[in-house]
C-alpha positions in Angstrom: -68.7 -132.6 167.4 -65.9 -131.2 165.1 -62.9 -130.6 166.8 -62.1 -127.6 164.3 -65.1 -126.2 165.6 -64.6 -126.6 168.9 -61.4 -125.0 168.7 -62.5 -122.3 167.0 -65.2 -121.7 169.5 -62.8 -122.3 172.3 -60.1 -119.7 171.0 -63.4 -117.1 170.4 -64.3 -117.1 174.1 -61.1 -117.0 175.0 -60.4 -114.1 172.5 -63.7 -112.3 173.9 -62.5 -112.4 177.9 -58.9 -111.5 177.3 -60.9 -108.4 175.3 -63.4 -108.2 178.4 -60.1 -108.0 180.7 -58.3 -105.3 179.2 -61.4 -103.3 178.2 -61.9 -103.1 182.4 -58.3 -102.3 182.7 -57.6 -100.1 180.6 -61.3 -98.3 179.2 -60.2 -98.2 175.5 -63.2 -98.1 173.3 -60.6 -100.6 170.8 -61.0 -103.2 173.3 -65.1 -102.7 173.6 -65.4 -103.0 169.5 -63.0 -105.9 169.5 -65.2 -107.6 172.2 -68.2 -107.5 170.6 -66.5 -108.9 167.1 -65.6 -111.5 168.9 -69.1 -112.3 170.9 -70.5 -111.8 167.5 -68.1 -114.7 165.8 -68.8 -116.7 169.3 -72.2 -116.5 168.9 -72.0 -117.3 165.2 -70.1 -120.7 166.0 -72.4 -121.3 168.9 -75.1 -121.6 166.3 -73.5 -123.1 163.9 -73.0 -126.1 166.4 -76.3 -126.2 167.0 -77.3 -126.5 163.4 -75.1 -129.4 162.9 -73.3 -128.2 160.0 -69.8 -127.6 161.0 -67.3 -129.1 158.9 -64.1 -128.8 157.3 -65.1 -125.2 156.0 -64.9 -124.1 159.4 -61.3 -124.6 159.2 -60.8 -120.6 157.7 -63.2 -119.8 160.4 -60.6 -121.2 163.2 -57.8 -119.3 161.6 -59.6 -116.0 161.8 -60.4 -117.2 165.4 -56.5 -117.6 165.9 -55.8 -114.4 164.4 -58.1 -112.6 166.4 -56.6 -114.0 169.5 -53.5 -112.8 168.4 -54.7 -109.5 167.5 -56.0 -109.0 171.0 -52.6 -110.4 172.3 -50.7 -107.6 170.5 -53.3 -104.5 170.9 -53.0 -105.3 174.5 -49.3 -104.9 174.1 -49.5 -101.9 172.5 -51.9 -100.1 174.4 -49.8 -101.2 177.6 -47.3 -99.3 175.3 -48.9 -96.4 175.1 -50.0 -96.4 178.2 -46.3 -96.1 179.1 -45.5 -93.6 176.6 -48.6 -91.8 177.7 -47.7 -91.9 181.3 -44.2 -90.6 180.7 -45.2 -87.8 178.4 -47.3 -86.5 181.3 -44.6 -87.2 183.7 -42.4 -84.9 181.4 -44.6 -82.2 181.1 -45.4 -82.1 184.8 -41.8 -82.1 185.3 -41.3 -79.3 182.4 -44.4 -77.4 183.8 -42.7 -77.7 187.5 -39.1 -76.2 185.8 -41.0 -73.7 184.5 -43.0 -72.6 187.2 -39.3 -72.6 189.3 -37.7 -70.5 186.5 -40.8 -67.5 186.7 -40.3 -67.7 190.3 -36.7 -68.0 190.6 -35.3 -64.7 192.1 -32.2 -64.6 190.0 -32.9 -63.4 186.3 -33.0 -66.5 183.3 -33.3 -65.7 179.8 -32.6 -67.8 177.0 -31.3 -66.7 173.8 -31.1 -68.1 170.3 -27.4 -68.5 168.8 -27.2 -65.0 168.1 -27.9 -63.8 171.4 -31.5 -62.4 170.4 -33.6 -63.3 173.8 -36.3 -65.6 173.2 -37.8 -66.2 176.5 -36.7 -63.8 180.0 -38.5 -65.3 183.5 -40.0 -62.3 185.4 -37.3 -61.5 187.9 -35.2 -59.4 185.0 -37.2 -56.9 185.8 -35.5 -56.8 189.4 -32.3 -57.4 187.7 -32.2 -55.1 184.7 -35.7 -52.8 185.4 -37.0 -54.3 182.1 -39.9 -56.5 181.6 -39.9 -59.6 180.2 -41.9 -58.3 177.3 -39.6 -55.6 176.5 -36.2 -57.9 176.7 -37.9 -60.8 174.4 -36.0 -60.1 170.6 -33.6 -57.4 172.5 -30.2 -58.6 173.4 -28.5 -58.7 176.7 -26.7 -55.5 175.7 -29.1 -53.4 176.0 -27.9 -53.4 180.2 -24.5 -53.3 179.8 -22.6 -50.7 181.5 -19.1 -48.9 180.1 -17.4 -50.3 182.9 -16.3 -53.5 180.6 -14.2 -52.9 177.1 -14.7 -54.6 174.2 -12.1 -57.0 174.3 -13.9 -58.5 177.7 -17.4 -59.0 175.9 -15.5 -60.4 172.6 -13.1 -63.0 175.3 -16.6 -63.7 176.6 -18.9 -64.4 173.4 -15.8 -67.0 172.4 -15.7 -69.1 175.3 -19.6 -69.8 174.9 -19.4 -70.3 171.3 -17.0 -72.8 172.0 -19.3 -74.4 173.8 -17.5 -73.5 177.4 -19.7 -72.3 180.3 -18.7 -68.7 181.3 -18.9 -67.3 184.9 -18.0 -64.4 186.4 -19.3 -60.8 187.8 -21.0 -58.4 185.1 -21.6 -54.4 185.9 -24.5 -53.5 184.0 -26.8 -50.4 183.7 -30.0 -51.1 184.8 -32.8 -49.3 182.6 -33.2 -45.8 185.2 -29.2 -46.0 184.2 -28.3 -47.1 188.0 -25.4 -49.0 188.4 -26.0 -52.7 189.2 -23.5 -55.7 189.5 -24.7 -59.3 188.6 -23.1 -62.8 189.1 -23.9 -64.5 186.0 -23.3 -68.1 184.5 -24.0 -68.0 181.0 -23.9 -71.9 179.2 -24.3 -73.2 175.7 -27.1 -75.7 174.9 -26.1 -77.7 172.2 -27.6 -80.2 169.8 -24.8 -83.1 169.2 -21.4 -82.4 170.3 -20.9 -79.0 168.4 -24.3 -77.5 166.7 -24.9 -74.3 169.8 -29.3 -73.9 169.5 -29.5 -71.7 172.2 -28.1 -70.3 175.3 -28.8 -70.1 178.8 -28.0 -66.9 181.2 -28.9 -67.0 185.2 -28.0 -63.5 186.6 -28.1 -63.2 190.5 -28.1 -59.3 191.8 -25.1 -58.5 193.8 -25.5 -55.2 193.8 -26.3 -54.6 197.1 -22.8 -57.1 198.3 -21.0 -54.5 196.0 -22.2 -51.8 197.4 -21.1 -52.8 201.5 -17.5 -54.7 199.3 -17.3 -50.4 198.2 -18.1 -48.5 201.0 -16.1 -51.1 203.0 -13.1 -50.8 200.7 -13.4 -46.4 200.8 -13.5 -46.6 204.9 -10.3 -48.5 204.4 -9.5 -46.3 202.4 -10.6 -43.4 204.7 -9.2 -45.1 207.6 -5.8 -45.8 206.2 -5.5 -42.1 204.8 -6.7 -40.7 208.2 -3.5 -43.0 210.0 -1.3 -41.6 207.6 -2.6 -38.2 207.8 -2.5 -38.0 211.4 1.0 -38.9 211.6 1.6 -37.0 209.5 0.2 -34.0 212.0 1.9 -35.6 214.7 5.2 -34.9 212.7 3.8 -31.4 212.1 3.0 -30.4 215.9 6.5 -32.2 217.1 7.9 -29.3 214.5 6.0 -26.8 215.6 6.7 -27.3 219.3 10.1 -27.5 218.5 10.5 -24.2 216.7 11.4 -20.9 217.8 10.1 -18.4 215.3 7.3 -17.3 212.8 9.9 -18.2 210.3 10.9 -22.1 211.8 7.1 -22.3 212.2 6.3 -21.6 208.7 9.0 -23.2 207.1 9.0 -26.7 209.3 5.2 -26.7 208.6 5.7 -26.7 204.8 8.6 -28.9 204.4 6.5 -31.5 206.5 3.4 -32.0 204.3 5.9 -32.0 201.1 7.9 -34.8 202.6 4.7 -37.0 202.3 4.2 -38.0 198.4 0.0 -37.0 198.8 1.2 -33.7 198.8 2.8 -31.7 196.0 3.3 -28.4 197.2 2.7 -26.7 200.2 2.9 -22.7 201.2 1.5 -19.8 203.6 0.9 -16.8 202.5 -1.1 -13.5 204.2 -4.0 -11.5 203.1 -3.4 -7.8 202.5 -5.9 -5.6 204.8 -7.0 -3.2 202.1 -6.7 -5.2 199.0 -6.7 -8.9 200.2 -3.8 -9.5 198.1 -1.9 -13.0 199.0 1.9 -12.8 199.7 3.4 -15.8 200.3 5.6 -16.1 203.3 6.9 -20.0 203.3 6.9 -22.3 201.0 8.1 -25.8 199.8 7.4 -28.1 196.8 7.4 -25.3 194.3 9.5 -22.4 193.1 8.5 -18.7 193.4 7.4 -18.2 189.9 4.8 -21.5 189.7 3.5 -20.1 192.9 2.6 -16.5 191.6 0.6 -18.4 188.9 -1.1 -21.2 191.7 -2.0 -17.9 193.9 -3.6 -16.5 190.5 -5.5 -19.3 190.1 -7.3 -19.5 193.6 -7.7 -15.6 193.3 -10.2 -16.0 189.8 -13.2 -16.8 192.0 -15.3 -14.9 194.2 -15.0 -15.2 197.0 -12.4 -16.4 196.7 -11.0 -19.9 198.7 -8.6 -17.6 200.8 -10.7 -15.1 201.9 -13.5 -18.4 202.3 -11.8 -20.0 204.7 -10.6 -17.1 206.5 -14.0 -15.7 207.1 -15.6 -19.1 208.0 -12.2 -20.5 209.8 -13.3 -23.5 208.0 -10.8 -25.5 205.6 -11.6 -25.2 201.8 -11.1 -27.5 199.0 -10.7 -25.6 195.6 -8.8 -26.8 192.3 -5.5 -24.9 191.4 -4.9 -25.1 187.4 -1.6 -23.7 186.1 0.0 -23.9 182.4 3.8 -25.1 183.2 4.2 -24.8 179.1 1.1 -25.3 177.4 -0.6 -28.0 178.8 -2.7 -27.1 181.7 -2.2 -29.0 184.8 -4.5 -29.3 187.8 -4.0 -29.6 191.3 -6.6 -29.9 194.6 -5.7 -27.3 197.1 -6.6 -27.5 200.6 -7.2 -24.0 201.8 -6.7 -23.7 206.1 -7.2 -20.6 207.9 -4.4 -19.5 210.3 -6.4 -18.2 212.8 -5.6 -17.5 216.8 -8.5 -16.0 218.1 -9.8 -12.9 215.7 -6.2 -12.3 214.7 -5.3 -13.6 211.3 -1.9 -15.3 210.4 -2.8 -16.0 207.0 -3.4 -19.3 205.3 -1.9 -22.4 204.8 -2.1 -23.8 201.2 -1.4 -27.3 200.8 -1.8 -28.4 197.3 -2.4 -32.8 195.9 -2.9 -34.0 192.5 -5.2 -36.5 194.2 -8.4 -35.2 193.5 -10.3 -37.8 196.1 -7.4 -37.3 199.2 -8.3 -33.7 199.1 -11.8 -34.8 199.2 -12.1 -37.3 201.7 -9.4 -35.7 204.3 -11.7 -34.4 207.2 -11.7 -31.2 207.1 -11.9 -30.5 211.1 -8.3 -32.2 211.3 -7.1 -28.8 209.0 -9.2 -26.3 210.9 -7.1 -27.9 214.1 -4.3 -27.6 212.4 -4.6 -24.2 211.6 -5.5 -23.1 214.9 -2.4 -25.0 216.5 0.1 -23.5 213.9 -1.8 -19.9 214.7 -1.6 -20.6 218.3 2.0 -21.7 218.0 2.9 -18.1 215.9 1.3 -16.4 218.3 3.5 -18.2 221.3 6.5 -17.2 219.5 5.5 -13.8 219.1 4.4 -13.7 222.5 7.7 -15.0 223.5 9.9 -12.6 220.8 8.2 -9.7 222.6 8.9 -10.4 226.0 12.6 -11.8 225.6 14.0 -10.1 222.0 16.8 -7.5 222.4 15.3 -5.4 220.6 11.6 -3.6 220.4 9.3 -1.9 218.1 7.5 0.7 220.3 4.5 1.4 218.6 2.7 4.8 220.1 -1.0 5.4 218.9 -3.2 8.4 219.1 -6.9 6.9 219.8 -10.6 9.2 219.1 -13.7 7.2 219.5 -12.6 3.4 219.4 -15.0 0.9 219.8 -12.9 -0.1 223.0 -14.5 -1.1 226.5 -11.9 1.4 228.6 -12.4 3.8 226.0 -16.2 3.7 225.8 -15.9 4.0 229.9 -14.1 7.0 229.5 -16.6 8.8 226.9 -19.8 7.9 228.5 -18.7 9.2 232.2 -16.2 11.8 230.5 -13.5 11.2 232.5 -9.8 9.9 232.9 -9.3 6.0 232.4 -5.9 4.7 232.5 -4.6 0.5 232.1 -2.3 0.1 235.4 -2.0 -3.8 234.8 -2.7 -7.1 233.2 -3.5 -10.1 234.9 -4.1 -13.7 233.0 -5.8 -16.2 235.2 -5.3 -20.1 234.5 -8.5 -20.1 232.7 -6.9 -17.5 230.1 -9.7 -14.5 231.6 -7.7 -11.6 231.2 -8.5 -9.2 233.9 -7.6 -5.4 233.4 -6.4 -3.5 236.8 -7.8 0.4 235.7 -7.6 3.5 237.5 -10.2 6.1 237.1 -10.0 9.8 237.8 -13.0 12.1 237.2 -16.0 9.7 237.9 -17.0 8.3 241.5 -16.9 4.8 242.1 -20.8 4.6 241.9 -20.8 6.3 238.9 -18.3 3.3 237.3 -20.7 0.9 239.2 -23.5 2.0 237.7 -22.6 2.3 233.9 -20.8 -1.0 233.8 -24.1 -2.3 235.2 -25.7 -1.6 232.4 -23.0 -2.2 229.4 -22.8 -5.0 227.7 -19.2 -5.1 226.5 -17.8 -5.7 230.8 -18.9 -8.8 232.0 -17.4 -7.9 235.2 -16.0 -5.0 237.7 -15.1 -4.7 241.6 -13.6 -1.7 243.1 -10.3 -2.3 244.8 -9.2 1.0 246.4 -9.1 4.8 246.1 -6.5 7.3 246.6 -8.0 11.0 246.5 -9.8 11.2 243.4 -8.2 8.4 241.7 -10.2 4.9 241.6 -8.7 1.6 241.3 -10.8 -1.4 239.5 -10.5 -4.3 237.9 -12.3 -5.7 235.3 -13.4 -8.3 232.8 -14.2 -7.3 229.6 -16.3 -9.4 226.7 -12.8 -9.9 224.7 -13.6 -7.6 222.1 -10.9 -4.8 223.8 -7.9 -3.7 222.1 -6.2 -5.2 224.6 -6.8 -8.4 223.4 -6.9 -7.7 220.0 -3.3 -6.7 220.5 -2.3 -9.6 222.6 -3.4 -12.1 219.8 -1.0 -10.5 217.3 2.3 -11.1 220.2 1.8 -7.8 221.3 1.5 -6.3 224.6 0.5 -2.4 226.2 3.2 -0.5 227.4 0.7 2.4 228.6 -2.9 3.6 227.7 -4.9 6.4 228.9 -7.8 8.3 227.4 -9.5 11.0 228.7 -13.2 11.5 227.3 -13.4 10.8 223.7 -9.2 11.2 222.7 -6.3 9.3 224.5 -2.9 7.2 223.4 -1.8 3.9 222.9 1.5 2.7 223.4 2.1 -1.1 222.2 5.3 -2.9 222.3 6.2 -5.7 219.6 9.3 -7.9 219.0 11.1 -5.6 216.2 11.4 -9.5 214.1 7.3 -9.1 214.5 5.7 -8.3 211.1 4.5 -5.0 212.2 3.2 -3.5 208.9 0.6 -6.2 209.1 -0.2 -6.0 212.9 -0.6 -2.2 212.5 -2.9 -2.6 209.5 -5.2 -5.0 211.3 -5.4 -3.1 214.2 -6.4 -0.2 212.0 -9.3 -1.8 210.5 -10.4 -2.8 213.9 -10.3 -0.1 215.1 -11.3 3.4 213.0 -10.8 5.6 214.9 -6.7 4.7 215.6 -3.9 6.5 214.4 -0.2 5.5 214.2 2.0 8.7 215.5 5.0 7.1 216.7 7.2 4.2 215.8 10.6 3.9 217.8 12.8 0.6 217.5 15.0 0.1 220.9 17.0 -1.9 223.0 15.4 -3.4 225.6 16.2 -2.2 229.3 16.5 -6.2 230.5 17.3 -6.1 234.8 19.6 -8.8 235.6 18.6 -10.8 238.5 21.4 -10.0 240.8 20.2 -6.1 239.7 17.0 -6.8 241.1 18.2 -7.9 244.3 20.6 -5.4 245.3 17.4 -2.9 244.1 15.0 -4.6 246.6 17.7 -4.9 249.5 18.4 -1.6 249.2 15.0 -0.5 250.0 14.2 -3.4 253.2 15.3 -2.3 256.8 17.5 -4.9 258.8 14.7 -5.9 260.6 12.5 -6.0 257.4 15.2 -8.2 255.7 15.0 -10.6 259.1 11.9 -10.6 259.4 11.3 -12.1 255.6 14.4 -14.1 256.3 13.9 -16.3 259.7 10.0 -16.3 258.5 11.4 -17.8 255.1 13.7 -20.5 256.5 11.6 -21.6 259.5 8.6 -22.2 257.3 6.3 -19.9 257.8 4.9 -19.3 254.1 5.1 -23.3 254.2 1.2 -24.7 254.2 0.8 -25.7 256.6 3.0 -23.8 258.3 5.7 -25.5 260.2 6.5 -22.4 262.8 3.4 -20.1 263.5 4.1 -16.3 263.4 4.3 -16.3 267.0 7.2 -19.2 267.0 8.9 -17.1 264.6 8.8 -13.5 266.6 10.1 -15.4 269.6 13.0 -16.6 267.4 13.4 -13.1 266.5 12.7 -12.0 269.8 10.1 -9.7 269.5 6.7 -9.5 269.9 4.2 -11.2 267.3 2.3 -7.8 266.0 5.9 -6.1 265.4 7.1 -9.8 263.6 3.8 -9.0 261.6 4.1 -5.1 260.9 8.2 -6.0 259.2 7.1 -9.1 257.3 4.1 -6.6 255.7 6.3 -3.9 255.0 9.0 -6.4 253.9 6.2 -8.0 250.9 4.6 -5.0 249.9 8.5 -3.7 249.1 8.8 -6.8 247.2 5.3 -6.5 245.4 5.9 -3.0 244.8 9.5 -3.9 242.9 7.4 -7.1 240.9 4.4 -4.2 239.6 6.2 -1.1 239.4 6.9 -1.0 236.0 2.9 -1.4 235.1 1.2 0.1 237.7 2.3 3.8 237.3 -0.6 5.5 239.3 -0.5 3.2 242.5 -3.1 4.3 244.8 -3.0 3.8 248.5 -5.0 1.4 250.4 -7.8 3.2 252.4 
């Protein structure tokens, strides 16, 4: 047999199960046509050896044998190529389709832009970010959420760094599409083709909005909590002041001085409010001269109602804004508005004036209600105080008809004689009023105060003849009080049916114009008659003695004596009575009957001067 032949038939088969091989690996319809060539040209030089007629012009045959061999060789090659290829395409695009399934569900916003900055492609958490879609952000650009809260400059320092091919990072405060401010962390990067050719750009933007928001409110309680340590001692300063002041005038001024010594505050003043026009005159003042402050009171008095008579009526600290023209620029200040306030009675108001438009603001306003009611409290002390120990006195004497007045209501309704003997103040500051009665039984008394609404409370004590003496609690409402609050206190009073008269001692440095005005638009029906300024008649202590002495017995004066210095008023008692009459030397009931005599004497010297119709005990 020819060995070309053979060769050429060998080469075929081989050609035909290499084909048969990769067609089962790899399914390619290439592989099935090239197999059945090849069977084909088998077959062809299977029967060619049959017939015999092989010969040298099988020798193109065995090249096209070879070739096909190596055809097959190389087509496996490249289909194990692209295979490959094919493989890691997919692999790309799973990896691609995986990125982009991450970016649509990231929860920060991504968005890509082209070199301009026109947004090509926006995942769907933008909408949490911004509050637009992706659809209505795609061919928009990013500034379509930016806030005022960056200049310019910022954005232009910004767009240079990317172009230069930089990554930028940093904190953005936008405006979210409702127009909410939102703050975003966002890293925005180039993506370049070569080394300086920017295609497109990459943002991520993660929502810190909520972070800023606690970073805020943590930095204003700070805030807050720093201005409130400052502020109260700064009232700590202020009461120490106070406390150490003797007079409206110290009060007033120390008060004033003290909130301009701190640099919140630019001005600070008190001032009253007239009774019939509510006009403010200023009292005390600091920070400012007399002439700015006519024009600061003007402004607070444009409104109605106006901040002063505000916060007086409420007793609540006001916040209103002061605007002045020191040339011809306007200037605005925040005044705080407190009430001076001790009780009912007014002292007027304390004005305390910042530039600061948010200390003014966030300042509780309960601390300057306090305030005002320890400054009030503290006039009213050194009223109190001016009245009782001044040289001098203002003797104030009224004429009363129909006052709204507990004793003076008493005396209408039962049309008799009701006059104040004395004044009590227990611990718990109750005032109780010691009243004698002349003209109505006891039962009578008993039984209208049962039904009035104005005495909480009322107890017979004694009666002389026709005269009745009570005491009695009243709802705080009686001119008594009224008076009191002001640093006054009642010389005498006595009305008989529907008339009677007031007499009311003040310290003369008191401002008596205005406690005279307030008591007449409390009460209506009160008239001033009398006004008298004069020295007071002040009892030394040694005068008081020698008066009381004179009046004991000897064995009075031993009897209060030996009971004194053998500790009989001690508790508990180191000598019983009956220890100290045999001391004495007399019998317990007489010890009893001088020591009696011998405190009612000294009662009688304490009370005189109050209780001038002293009934006797029955």
């Amino acid at each position: 047999m020819n060995p070309i032949l053979l060769v050429s038939i060998a080469l075929r088969l081989l050609g035909v199960g290499y084909s048969l091989l990769l067609l089962s690996r790899s399914n390619d319809r290439r592989f099935g046509f090239l197999t059945l060539m090849l069977s084909f040209m088998a077959l062809r030089q299977l029967l060619t050896v049959q017939t015999g007629r092989a010969g040298l012009e099988e020798l193109p045959g065995l090249v096209v044998s070879v070739l096909a061999v190596v055809t097959v060789y190389y087509l496996s090659k490249y289909v194990d190529e692209e295979t490959t290829i094919t493989r890691e395409l997919q692999q790309a695009n799973d990896r691609l389709r995986r990125f982009q399934k991450a970016i649509e569900h990231a929860g920060h916003a991504i968005f890509f832009t082209d070199p301009d900055g026109t947004i090509e492609y926006a995942n769907p958490a933008v909408e949490s970010v911004t509050g637009y879609t992706p659809d209505e952000v795609i061919g928009e650009n990013p500034r379509i959420w930016q806030s005022d809260e960056h200049d310019e400059e910022f954005y232009e320092e910004l767009w240079t760094q990317i172009a230069s091919g930089e990554v930028w990072d940093g904190e953005l405060t936008n405006q979210r599409k409702s127009g909410e401010r939102c703050w975003a962390d966002t890293t925005i990067a180039p993506i370049t083709e070569g080394e300086d050719t920017v295609e497109h750009y990459v943002a991520v933007e993660r929502d810190i909005t909520d972070r800023k928001q606690r970073e805020v409110r943590i930095a204003e309680q700070n805030e807050r909590l720093e201005l409130l340590n400052t502020t109260n001692e700064l009232l700590r300063d202020v009461n120490r002041e106070i406390f150490s002041a003797a007079t409206r005038e110290e009060i007033e001024h120390a008060v004033c001085e003290q909130f301009v010594g701190d640099d919140r505050f630019t001005a600070a003043w008190i001032g009253d409010r007239g009774v019939v026009d509510e006009a403010i005159s200023p009292r005390a003042w600091a920070g400012t001269d007399k002439t700015t402050l006519t024009d600061h009171i003007e402004s607070l008095c444009e409104t109605s109602p106006t901040p002063v008579n505000e916060a007086l009526e409420t007793e609540a600290a006001v916040v209103a804004p002061v605007i002045h023209q020191p040339e011809t620029t306007a200037v605005e200040t925040h005044a705080i508005v407190v009430p001076l306030v001790y009780h009912d009675a007014e002292y007027g108001v304390l004005v305390i004036e910042t530039a600061d438009a948010e200390t003014a603001e966030l300042l509780p306003a309960q601390l300057f209600v306090e305030l005002g009611q320890t400054v009030a409290d503290a006039i009213n002390a050194a009223e109190q105080k001016q009245t009782l120990t001044s040289d001098t006195i203002t003797e104030l004497t009224f004429q009363l008809t129909e006052i709204a007045d507990p004793l003076a209501t008493l005396a209408a309704q039962l049309d008799c004689t009701v006059e104040l003997e004395y004044i009590a103040v227990g611990t718990d500051g109750q005032r109780r009023q010691y009243i004698s009665v002349t003209g109505a039984t006891p039962e009578a008394v008993s039984e209208y105060v049962s039904e009035a609404t104005h005495i909480d409370a009322i107890q017979h004590v004694c009666t002389n003849d026709d005269c009745h003496l009570f005491w009695l609690v009243d709802d705080g409402a009686a001119i008594v009080a009224t008076l009191a609050q002001y640093g006054g206190r009642i010389e005498s009073l006595s009305i008989t049916g529907t008339s009677g008269q007031l007499v009311a001692q003040l310290a003369s440095s008191n401002d008596i114009r205005s406690v005279v005005d307030a008591l007449q638009s409390a009460y209506s029906g009160l008239t001033l008659v009398a006004k008298i300024e004069r020295e007071r008649n002040i009892q030394t202590e040694a005068e008081f003695r020698t008066q009381l002495e004179a009046t004991l017995t000897d064995r009075q004066r031993e009897a209060a004596q030996t009971a004194y210095f053998a500790g009989y008023f001690e508790w508990p008692r180191t000598h019983s009575g009956e220890e100290v009459a045999e001391m004495m030397d007399i019998t317990q009931t007489t010890f009893t009957q001088h020591l009696r005599a011998a405190e009612n004497k000294l009662f009688e010297r304490l009370f005189s001067e109050t209780m001038t119709n002293k009934p006797e005990m029955r």
